[in-house]
N, C-alpha and C positions, 0 to 999 in steps of 0.2 A: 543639805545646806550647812546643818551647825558641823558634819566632819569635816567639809570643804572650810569653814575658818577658822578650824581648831587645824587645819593643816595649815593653813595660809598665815596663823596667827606662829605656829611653831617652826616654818620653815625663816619667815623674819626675824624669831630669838634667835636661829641658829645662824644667821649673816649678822646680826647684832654681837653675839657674842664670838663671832669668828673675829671680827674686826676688833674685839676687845684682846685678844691672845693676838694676833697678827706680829709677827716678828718687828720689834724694834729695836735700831743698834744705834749705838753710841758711840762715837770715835774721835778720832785725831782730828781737830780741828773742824768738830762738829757733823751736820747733815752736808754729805756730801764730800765733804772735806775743804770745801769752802775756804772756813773760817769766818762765813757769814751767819752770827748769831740772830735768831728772829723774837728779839725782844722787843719793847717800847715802855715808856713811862721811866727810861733813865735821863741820868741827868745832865744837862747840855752845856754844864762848866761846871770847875770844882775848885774848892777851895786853895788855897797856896800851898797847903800841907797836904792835898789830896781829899780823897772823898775817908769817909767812917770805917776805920778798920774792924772788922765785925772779928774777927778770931784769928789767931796763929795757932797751925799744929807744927811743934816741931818733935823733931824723931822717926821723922818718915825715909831718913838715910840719904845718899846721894844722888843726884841727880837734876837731868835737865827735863824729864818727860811729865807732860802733861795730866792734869786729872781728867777722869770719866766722871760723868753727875748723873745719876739716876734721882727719881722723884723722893728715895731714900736714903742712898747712901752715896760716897764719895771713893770712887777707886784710883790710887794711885801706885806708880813703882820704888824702889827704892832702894840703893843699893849700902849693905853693912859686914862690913871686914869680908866684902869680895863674895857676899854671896846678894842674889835679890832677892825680894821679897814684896810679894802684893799687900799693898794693907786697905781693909775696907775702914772707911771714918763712916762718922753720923752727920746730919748737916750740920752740926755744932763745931765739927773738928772733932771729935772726939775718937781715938783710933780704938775703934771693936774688933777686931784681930789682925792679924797678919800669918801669910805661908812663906815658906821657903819653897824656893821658883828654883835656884839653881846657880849656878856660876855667872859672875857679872861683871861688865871690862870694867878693868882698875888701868887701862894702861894710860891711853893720852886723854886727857879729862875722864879721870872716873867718874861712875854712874849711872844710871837708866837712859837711858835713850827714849821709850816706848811710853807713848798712851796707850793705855787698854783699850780692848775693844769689846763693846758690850755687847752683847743678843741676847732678849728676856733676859734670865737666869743664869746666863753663862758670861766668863770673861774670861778672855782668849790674850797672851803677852807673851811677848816676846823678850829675851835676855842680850846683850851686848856679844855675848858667845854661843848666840844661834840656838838658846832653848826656848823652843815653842812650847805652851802650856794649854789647858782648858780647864778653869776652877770654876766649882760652885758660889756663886755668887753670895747666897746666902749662911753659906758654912766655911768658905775658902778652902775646902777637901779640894784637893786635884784629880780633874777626872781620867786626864791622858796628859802625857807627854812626851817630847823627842828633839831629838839636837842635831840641826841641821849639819855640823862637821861630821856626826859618826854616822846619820844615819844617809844625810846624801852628800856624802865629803864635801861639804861647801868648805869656801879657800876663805882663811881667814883676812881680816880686811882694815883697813890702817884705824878706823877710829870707831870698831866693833859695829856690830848688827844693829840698824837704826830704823826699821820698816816694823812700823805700826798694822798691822795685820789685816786684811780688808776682809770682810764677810759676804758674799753673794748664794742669798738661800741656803742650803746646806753643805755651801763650799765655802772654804778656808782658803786663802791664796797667801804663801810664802815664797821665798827668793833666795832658795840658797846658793845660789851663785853660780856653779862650776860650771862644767864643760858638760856635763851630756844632761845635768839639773838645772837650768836657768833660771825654769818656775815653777813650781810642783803647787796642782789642788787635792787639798784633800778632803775629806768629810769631817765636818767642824764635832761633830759628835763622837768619832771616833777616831779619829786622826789618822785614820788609813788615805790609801794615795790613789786619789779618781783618774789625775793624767801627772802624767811630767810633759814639759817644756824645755825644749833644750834650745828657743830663744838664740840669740848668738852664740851660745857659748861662752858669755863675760860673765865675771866678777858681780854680785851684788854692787849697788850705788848707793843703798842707805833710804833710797824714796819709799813714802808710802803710796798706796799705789791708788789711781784710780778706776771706778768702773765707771764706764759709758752704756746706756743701756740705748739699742736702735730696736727698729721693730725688726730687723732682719736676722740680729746679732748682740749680742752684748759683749764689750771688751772691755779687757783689761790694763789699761794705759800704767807703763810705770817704767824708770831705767834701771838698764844696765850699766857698766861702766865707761863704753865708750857711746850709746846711740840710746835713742828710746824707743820704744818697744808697744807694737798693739797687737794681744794677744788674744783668740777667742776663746772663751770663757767655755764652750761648748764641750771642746776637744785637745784645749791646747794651743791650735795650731799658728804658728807665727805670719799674722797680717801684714804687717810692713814693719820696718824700721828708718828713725832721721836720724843720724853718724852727725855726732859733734864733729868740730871743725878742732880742737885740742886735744892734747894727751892728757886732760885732766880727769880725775873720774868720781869728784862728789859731787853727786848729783840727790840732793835731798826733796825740795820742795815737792809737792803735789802737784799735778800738771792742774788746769783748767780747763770744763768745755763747755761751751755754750753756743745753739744756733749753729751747727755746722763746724765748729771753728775749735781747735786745740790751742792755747799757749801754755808756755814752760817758760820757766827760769831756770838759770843754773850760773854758777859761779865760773870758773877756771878757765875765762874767756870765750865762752861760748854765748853766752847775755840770755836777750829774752828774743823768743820766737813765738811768731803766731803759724799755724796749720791747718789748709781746710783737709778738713776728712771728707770721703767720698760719703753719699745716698749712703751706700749698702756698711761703710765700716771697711772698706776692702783696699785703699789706697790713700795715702796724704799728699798734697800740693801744701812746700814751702810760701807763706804767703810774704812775708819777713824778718828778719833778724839786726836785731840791736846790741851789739856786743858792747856796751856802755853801760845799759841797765842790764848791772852784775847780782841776784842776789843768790849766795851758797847756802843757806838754811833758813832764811826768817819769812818765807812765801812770801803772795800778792794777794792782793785784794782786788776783784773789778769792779765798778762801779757805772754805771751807763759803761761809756764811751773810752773809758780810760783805767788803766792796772798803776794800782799803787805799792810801793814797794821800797825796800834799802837796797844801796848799793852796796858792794864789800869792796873793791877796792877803794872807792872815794864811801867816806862813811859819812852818807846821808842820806832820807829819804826822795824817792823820785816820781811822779806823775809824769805816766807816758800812756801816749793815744794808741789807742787799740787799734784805728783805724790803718795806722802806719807806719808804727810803730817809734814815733819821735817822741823824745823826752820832753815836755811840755814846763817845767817846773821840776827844782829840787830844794831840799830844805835840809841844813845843818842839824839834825838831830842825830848826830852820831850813825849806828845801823842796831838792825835789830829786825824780832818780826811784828804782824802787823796781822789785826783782824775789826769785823765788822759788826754792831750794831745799832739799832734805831737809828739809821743812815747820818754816825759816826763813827770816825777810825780810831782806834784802840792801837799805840805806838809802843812797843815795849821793847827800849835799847840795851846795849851792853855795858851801859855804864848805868845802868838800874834806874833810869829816867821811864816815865809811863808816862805817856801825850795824848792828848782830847783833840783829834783834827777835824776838821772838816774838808772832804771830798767834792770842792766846788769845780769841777771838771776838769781842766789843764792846772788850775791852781790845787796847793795844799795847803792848806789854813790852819794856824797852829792856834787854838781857845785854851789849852789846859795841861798844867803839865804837874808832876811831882814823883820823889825822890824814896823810891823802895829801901828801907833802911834795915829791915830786919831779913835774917835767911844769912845762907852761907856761900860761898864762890862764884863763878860765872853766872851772867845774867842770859842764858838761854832760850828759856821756855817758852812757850806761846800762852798768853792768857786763856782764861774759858769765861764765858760769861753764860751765866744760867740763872733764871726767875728774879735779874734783876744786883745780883749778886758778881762781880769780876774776882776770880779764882786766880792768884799767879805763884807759878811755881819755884822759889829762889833756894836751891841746893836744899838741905834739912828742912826746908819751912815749906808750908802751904800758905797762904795767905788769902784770907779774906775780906775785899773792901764793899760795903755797901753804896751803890751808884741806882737807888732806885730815885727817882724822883716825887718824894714823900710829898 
């Protein structure tokens, strides 16, 4: 009896402690890629000048891409006289080193593009000029890396490499574009190549991509430059594809899926669409399309029954029904992107405005607003909101405001 619960007592440390190590990633626009942050005890208006600026780092170089937050440290990219570079901070701001990554676009808004993307001890980034990397989280040593133009001729692309890297188990998924590489997995450990994807044959679109996990199948949802694209994860192989209806081809935001059902956004006259996917993953039915609600980079948000978002041609924010895709409400707040907390929206425009909304279903309610004054150039980035703390990233600055409700 007592080896039967010195077994039974050491088989449960070893599921205890498996689930202590169990892979966690960190990414672009949080779990999932949402942009739904799972906070509470923030605060439910702020003052006229905005909430407590807790610190600025500046000298973290150019750019529009997002930080990573671990329970330690703070990853972000950066780009300086053309080349990038990863800089790990402390939660103070405080930058404890930085590597050189490799060559980084200077051409039409120089920059970073990329949120890192965390697993345990590792961070995985990508460059404006298609160099993928894998650093030591804790040393910033680089463990591997490779450049999608040399090493699978990806076709260079008008406003540089902007796909934030997905992680699924021991696979990597990048998109270097070309004709016979559409999507290549590789092994995140060692950056060798599990499948290529030759997808349609298009151009990279800039998306980060999402996974869908089915019990049949797991796929990979992400665009190309003319259609979008479900690809399984297994082998590669090209599930279906929906062909926009223009010749446009930035297609950035993350798709969304919930309950059966895909929606995307995209810019260039193609608007916003809902999709059901089949049981198995193996087919899409258009369900509708909105070519009014336009957004080219600043995602959605859904909420019950309804996706909130900016326009780009008319610049304001839009609440439309999921259901049917009609516009339900719009609100003059110039455009920009848009994420979720303690079921409030987090508005952050291009003319450096940050709004406190409320998501009362067709309506958008405006509680709170104020004016980003410190950082450098375009107002791009997408907030992060972690333990309480809103993270925004404006060219050289990081910025930190305290929104915990004290």
């Amino acid at each position: 009896m007592r080896l039967k619960k010195i077994f039974a007592l050491s088989m449960l440390f070893a599921l205890f402690t498996g689930s202590i190590v169990a892979q966690e990633v960190l990414q672009f626009r949080g779990e999932n890629r949402t942009g739904i942050y799972k906070e509470s005890n923030l605060l439910k208006s702020w003052p006229a000048n905005g909430p407590s600026l807790l610190w600025e780092c500046e000298g973290i170089g150019n750019g529009y891409g997002s930080p990573a937050i671990t329970s330690k440290n703070i990853f972000i990219e950066g780009e300086i006289d053309t080349v990038n570079y990863l800089f790990s901070l402390d939660l103070t701001g405080k930058i404890l080193w930085k590597t050189r990554i490799g060559k980084e676009w200077v051409v039409n808004y120089p920059g970073v593009r990329t949120t890192p993307t965390i697993v345990n001890d590792l961070v995985y980034i990508t460059t404006g000029w298609g160099i993928v990397a894998c650093v030591e989280a804790t040393t910033g040593k680089v463990k591997w890396s490779l450049d999608m133009m040399k090493d699978f001729h990806a076709k260079q692309i008008t406003f540089g490499f902007s796909e934030s890297v997905l992680i699924e188990d021991n696979k990597l998924y990048i998109s270097p574009g070309s004709k016979d590489t559409n999507i290549v997995a590789l092994d995140r450990f060692s950056g060798k190549v599990i499948w290529i994807s030759k997808g349609l044959g298009e151009k990279t679109a800039y998306c980060s991509p999402l996974l869908i996990k089915l019990p049949q199948r797991n796929i990979l949802v992400t665009f190309s430059a003319h259609a979008l694209l479900g690809i399984d994860t297994k082998d590669g192989k090209l599930l279906w594809s929906h062909k926009q209806e223009s010749e446009g081809d930035v297609h950035v935001n993350t798709p969304y899926y919930e309950n059966g059902y895909i929606y995307y956004m995209t810019g260039d006259g193609n608007g916003t669409v809902k999709l059901k996917l089949s049981d198995d993953g193996s087919s899409i039915t258009q369900v509708w399309r909105n070519k009014k609600s336009d957004n080219t980079f600043g995602a959605f948000i859904k909420v019950n029954d309804y996706l909130y978002t900016s326009g780009y041609e008319k610049r304001q924010y839009y609440a439309v029904n999921a259901n049917n895709g009609e516009i339900t409400d719009s609100v003059k707040f110039d455009r920009g992107s848009i994420i979720e907390a303690d079921n409030l929206l987090y508005l952050y425009n291009e003319r450096g405005q940050v709004g406190l909304f409320n998501p009362n279903g067709p309506k958008l309610e405006q509680i709170s607003t104020f004016k980003v004054t410190k950082g450098t150039k375009a107002h791009y980035s997408h907030p992060v909101i972690c333990n309480g703390i809103m993270y925004i990233r404006h060219g050289k600055s990081l910025l930190a405001y305290n929104i915990k409700n004290n």
